[in-house]
C-alpha positions as CSV (number, residue, x, y, z in Angstrom):
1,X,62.6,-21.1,-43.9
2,X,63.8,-17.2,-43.0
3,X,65.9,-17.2,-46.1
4,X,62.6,-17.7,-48.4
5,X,60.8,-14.0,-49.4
6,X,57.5,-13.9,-48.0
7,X,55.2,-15.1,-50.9
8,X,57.0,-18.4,-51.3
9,X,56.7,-19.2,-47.4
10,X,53.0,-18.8,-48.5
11,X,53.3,-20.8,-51.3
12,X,55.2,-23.5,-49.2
13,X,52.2,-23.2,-46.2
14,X,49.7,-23.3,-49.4
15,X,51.1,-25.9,-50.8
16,X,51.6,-28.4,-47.8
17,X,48.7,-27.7,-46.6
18,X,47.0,-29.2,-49.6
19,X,49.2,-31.4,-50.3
20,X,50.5,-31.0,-54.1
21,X,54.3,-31.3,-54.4
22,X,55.7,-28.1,-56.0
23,X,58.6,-28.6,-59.3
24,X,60.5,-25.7,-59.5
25,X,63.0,-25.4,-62.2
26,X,65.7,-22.4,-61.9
27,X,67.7,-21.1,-65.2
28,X,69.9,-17.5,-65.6
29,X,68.3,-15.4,-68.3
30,X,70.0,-12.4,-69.6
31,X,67.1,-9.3,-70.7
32,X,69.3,-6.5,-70.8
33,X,67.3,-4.0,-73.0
34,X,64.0,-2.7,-72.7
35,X,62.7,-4.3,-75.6
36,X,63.7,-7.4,-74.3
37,X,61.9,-7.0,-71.5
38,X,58.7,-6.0,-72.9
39,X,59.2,-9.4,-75.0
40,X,59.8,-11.6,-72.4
41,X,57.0,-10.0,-70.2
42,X,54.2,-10.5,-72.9
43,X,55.8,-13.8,-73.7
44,X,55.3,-15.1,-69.6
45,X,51.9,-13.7,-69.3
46,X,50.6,-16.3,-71.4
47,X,51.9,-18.9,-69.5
48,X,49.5,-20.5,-66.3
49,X,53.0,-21.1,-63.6
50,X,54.3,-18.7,-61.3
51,X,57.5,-17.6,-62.7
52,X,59.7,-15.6,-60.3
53,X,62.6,-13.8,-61.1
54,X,65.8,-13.6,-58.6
55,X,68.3,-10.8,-58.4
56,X,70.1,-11.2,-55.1
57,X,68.1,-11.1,-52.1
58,X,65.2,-10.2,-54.3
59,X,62.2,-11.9,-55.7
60,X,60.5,-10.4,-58.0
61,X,57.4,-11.8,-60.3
62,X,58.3,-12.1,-63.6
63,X,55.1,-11.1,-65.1
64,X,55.3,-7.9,-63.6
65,X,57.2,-5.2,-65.9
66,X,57.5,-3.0,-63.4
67,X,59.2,-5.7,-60.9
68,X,61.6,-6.5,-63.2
69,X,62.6,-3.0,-64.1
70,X,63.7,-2.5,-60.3
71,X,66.2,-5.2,-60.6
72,X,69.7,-4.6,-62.3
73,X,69.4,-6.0,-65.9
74,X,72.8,-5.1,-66.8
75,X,73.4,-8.6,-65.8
76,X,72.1,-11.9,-66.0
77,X,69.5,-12.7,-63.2
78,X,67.9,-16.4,-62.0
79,X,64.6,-17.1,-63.5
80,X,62.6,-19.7,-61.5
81,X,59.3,-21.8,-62.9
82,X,57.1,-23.3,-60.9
83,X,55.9,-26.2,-63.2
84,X,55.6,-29.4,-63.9
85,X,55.1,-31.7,-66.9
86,X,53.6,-30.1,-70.0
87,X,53.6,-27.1,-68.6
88,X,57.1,-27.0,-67.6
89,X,58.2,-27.5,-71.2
90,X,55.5,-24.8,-72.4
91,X,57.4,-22.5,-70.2
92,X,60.9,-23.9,-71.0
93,X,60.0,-23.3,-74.8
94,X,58.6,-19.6,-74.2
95,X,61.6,-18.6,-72.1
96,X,64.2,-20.7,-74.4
97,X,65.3,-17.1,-76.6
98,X,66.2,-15.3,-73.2
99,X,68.3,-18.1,-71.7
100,X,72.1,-16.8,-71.3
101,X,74.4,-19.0,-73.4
């Protein structure tokens, strides 16, 4: 449990506590230019999952531009949603043009 950044420990506590089961789903995503990362950001935002972005040690939300800029996207990073059903393929769709191939 040490090796989990502070909000999801929360989000673990949270989520036992009242018993819901979390999905997470984890794929890399390359965003590389600023454009790209203004794109992906507004795309996100519409979304209603947490969606956490993870560059080595670091977790960083992925609706916050800011937070993603303090990461190194000179290479590809781990995207993470917390979804499930519908919503998990809403967010699967949205993200689908940043996926690295």
């Amino acid at each position: 449990l040490h090796l989990l950044s502070r909000r999801q420990r929360q989000m673990c506590i949270r989520d036992r506590f009242i018993g819901v089961t979390l999905i997470m789903r984890e794929v890399k995503i390359f965003l590389g230019t600023i454009e790209r990362v203004k794109d992906f950001v507004n795309a996100v935002t519409r979304l209603d999952c947490d969606v956490d972005i993870v560059s080595g040690r670091y977790v960083i939300d992925a609706k916050s531009i800011m937070g993603i800029f303090s990461v190194d996207l000179s290479k590809a990073v781990d995207l993470r949603i917390h979804a499930e059903g519908t919503e998990a393929e809403k967010a699967m769709e949205v993200i689908s043009p940043f996926i690295e191939k």
